[in-house]
VEXVEXTI-150263 format. One line per field, with one value per atom (N, C-alpha, C, O): residue in three letters; atom name; z, y, x. Coordinates in pm, 1 decimal. Layout:
<sites>
rest	(ala, ...)
atom	(CA, ...)
z	(Z, ...)
y	(Y, ...)
x	(X, ...)
</sites>
This chain:
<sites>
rest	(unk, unk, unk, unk, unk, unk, unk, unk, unk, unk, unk, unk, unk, unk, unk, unk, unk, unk, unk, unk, unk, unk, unk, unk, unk, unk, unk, unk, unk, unk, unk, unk, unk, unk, unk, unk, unk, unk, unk, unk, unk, unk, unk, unk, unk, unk, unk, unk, unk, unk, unk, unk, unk, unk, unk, unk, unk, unk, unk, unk, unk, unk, unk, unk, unk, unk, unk, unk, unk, unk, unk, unk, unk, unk, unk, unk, unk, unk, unk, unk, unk, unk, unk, unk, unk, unk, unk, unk, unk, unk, unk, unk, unk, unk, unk, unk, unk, unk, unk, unk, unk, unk, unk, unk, unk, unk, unk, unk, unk, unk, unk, unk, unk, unk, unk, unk, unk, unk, unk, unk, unk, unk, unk, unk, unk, unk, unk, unk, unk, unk, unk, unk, unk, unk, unk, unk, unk, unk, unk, unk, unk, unk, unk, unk, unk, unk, unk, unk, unk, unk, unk, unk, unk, unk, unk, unk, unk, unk, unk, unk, unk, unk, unk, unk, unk, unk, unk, unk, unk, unk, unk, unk, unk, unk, unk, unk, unk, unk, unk, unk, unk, unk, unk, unk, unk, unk, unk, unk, unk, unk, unk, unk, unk, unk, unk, unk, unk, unk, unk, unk, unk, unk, unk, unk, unk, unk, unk, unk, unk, unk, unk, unk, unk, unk, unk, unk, unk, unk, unk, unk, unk, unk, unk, unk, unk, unk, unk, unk, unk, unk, unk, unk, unk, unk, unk, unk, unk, unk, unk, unk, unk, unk, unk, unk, unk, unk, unk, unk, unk, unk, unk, unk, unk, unk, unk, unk, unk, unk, unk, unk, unk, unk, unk, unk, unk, unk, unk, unk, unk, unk, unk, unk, unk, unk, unk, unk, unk, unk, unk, unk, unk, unk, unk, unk, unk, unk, unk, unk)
atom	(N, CA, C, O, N, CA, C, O, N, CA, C, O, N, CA, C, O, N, CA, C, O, N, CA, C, O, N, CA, C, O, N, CA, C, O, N, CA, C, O, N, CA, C, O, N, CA, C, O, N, CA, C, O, N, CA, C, O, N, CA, C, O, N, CA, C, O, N, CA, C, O, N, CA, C, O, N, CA, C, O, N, CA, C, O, N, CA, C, O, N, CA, C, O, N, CA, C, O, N, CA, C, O, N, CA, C, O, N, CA, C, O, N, CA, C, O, N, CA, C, O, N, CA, C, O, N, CA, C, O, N, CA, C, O, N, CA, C, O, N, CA, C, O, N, CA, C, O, N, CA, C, O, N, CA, C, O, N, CA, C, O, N, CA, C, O, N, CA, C, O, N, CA, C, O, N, CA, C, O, N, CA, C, O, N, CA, C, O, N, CA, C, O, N, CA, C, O, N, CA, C, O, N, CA, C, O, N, CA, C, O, N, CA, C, O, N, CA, C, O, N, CA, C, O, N, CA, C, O, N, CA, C, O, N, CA, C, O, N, CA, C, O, N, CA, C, O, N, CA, C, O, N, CA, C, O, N, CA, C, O, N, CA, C, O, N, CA, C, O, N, CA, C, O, N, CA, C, O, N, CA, C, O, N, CA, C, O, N, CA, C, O, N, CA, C, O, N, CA, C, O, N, CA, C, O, N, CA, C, O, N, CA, C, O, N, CA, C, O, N, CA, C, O)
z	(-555.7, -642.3, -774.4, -830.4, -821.5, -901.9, -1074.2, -1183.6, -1050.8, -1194.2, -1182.5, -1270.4, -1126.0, -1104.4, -1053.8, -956.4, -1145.9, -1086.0, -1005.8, -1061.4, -872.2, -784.2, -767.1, -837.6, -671.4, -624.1, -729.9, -704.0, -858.9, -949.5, -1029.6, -1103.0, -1024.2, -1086.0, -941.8, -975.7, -807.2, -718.5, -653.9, -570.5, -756.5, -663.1, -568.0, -510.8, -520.6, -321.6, -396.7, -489.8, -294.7, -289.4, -99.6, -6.5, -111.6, 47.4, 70.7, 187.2, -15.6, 68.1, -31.8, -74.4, -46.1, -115.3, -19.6, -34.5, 134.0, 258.8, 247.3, 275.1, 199.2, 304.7, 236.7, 284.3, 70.0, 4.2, 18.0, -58.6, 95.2, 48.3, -54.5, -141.5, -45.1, -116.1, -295.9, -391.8, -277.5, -436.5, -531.2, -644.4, -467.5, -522.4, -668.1, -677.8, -735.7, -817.5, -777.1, -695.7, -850.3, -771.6, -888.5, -990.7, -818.4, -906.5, -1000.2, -1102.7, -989.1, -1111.7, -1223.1, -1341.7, -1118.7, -1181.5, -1160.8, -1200.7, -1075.2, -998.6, -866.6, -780.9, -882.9, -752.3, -641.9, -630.7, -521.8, -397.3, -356.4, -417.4, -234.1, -154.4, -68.3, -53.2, -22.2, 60.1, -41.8, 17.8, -189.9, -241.7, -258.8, -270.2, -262.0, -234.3, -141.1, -156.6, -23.5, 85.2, 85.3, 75.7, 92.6, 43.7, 14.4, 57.6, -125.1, -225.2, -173.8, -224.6, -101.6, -43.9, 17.4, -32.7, 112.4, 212.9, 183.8, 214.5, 100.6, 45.8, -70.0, -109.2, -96.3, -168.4, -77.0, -96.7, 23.7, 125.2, 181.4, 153.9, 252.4, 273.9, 170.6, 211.6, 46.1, -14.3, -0.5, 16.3, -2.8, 24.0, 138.0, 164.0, 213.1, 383.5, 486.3, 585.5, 448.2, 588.0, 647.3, 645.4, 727.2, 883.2, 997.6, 992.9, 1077.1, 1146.8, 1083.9, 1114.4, 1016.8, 919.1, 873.0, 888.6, 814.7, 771.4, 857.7, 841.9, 964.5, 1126.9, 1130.0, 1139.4, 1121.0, 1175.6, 1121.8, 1181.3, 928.8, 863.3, 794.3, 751.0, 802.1, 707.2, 829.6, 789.0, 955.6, 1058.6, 992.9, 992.4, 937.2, 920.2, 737.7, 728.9, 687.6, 578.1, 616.1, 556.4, 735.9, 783.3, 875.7, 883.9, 946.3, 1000.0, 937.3, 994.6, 799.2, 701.0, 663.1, 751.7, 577.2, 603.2, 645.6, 584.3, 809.6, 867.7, 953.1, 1044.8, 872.2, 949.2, 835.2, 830.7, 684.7, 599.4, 581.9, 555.4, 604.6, 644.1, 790.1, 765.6, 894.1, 1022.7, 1018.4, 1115.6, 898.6, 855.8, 1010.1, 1056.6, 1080.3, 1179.2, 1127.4, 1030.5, 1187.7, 1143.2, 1050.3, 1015.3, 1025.5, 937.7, 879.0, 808.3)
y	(1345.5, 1448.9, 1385.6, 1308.2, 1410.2, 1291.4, 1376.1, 1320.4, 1506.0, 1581.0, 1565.9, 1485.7, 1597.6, 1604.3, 1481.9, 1422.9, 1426.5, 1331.7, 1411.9, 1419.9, 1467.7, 1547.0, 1483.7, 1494.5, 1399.7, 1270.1, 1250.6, 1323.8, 1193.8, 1156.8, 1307.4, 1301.1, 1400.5, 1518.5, 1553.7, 1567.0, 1567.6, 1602.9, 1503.2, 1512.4, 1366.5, 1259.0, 1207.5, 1133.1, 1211.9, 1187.4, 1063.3, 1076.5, 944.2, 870.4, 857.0, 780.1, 934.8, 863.3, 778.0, 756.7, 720.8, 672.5, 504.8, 439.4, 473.2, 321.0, 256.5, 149.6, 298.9, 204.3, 101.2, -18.2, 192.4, 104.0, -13.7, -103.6, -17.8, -155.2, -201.2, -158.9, -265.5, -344.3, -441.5, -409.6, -560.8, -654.2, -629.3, -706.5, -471.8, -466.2, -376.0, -339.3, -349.6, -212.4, -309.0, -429.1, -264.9, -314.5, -403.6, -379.4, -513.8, -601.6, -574.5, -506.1, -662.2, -643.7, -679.0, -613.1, -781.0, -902.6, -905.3, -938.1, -848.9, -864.3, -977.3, -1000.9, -1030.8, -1199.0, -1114.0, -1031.1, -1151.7, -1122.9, -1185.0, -1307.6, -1077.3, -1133.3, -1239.3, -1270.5, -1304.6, -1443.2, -1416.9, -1504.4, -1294.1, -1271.7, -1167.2, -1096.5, -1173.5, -1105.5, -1109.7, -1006.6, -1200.5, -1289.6, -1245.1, -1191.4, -1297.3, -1258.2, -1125.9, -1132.4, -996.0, -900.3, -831.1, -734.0, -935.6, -860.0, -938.9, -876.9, -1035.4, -1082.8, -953.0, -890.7, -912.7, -788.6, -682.0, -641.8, -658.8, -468.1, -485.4, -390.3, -609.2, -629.4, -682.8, -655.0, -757.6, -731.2, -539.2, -469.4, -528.8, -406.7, -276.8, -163.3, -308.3, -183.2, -152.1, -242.4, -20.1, 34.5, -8.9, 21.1, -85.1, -125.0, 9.5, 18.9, 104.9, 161.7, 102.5, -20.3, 172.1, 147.0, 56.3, -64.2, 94.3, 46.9, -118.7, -219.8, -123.4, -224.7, -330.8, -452.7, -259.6, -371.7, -421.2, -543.2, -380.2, -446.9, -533.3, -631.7, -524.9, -634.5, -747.6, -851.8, -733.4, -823.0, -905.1, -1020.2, -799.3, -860.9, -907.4, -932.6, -913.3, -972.0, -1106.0, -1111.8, -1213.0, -1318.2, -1271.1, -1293.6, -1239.5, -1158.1, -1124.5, -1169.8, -1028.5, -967.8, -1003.6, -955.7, -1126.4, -1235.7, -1347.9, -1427.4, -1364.1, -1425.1, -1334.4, -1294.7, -1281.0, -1190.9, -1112.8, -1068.1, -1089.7, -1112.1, -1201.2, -1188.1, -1320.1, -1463.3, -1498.9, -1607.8, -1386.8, -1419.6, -1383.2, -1449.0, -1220.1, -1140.7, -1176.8, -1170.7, -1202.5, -1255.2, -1351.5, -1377.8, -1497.8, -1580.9, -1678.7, -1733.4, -1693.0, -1743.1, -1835.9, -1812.8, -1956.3, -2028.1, -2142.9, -2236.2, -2121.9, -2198.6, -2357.8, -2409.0)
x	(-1908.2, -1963.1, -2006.5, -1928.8, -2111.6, -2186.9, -2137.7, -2145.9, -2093.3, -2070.5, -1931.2, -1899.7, -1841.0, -1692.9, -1635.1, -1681.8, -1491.5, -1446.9, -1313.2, -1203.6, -1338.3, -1272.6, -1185.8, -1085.5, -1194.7, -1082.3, -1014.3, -918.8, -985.1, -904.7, -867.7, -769.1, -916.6, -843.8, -734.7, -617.1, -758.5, -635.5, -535.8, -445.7, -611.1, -495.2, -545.4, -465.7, -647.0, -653.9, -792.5, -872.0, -762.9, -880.6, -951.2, -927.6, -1010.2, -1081.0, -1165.5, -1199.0, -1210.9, -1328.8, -1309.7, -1404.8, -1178.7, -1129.0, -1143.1, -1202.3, -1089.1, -1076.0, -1224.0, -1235.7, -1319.8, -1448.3, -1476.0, -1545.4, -1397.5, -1427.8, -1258.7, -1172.2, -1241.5, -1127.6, -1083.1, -1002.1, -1135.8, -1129.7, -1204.0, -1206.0, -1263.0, -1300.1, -1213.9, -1245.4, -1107.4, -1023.7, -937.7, -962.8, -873.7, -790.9, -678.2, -589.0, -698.7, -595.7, -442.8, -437.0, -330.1, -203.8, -216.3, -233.9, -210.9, -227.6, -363.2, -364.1, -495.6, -568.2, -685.8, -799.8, -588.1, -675.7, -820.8, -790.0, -925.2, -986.4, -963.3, -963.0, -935.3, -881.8, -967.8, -1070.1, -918.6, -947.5, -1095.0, -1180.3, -1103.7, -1196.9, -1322.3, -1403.5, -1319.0, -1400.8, -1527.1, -1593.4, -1566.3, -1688.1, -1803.2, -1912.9, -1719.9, -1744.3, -1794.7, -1917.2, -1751.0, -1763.5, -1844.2, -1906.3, -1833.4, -1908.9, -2124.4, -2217.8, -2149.9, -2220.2, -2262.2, -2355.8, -2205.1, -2215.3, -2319.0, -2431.2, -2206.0, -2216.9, -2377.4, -2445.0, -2398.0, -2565.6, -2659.6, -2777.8, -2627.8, -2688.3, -2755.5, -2853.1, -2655.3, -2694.9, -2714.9, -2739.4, -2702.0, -2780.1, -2894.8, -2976.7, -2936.0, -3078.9, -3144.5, -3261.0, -3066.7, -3142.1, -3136.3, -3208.6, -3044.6, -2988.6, -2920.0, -2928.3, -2820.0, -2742.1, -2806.2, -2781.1, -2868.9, -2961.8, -3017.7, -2954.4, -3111.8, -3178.5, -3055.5, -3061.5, -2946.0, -2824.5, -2761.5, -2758.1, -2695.0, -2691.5, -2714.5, -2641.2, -2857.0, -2955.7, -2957.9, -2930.6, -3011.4, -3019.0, -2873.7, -2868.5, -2759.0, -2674.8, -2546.1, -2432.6, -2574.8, -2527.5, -2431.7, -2308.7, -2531.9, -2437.7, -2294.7, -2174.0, -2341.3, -2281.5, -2150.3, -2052.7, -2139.8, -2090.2, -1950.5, -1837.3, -2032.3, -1933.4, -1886.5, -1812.0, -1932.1, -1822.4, -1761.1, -1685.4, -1754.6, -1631.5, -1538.3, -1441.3, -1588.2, -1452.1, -1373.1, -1292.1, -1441.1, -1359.1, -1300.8, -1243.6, -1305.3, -1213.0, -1098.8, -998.2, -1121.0, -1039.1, -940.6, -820.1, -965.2, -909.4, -878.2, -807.4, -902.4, -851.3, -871.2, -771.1, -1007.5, -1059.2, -1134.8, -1207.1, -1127.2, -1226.9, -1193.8, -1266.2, -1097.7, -1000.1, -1020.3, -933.5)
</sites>
């Protein structure tokens, strides 16, 4: 809701899951796999679903061979 900060007036966050690695860290340090990530999610802005698939494919599989800690 672009006028109301809803979520932070009732407590509830839903939609933190889809960024992991960008949420607030403890310490304050940016996580290990942020990068990565953060590569991603500018990749696919303004591409669409479909279109980001496609193009941000490799993006996509670095970070979750960061996250899955594959590849090592």
């Amino acid at each position: 809701m672009p006028f109301w900060g809803l979520q932070k007036q009732l407590g509830i966050d839903v939609d933190s899951w889809l960024l992991r690695q960008s949420m607030p860290q403890p310490h304050g340090q940016a996580a290990a796999c942020h990068a990565f990530e953060r590569e991603w999610v500018e990749c696919g802005h303004g591409l669409g679903q479909t279109r980001a698939r496609r193009e941000c494919q490799l993006e996509y599989e670095d970070f979750m061979e960061c996250m899955k800690r594959t590849k090592l």
